[in-house]
N, C-alpha and C positions, 0 to 999 in steps of 0.2 A: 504494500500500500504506500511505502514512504517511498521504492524506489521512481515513480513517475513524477514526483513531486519533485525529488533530487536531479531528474534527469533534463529538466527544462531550464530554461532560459530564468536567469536574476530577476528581469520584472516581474515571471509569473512569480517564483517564491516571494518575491519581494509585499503580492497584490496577496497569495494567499495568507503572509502574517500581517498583512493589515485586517484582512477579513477574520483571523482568527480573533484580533485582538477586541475588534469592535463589537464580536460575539464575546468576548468575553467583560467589557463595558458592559452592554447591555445586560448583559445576567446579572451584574452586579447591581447594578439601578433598579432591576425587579427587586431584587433582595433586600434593599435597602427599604424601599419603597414598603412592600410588606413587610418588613420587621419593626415597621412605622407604622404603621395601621393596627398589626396587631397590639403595639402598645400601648395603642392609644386604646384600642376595644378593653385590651387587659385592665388597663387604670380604668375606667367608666364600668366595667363589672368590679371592680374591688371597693372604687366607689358607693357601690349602689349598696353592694353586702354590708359595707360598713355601715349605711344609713340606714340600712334595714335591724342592723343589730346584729346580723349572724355572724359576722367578724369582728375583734376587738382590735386594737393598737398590737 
């Protein structure tokens, strides 16, 4: 699989670690993005338990 990649021309290697990198950008902005969301959902349920009573300090 790596040798067609090795076997080409500088631009193409050059084009497919820019495409690797920007897939790897992008997965990381998903990531970021819902690990932000879910903590925000987190704190508004811990909130809520606490104002309910069923959780203390």
């Amino acid at each position: 699989m790596v040798d067609p990649l090795t076997s080409g021309s500088t631009i193409l290697l050059v084009l497919v670690a820019l495409a690797a990198f920007a897939v790897v950008v992008t997965a990381i902005k998903v990531a970021v993005k819902l690990a932000v969301r879910l903590g925000l959902v987190a704190a508004v349920v811990l909130a809520a338990l606490y104002a309910a009573g069923i959780v203390s300090p």
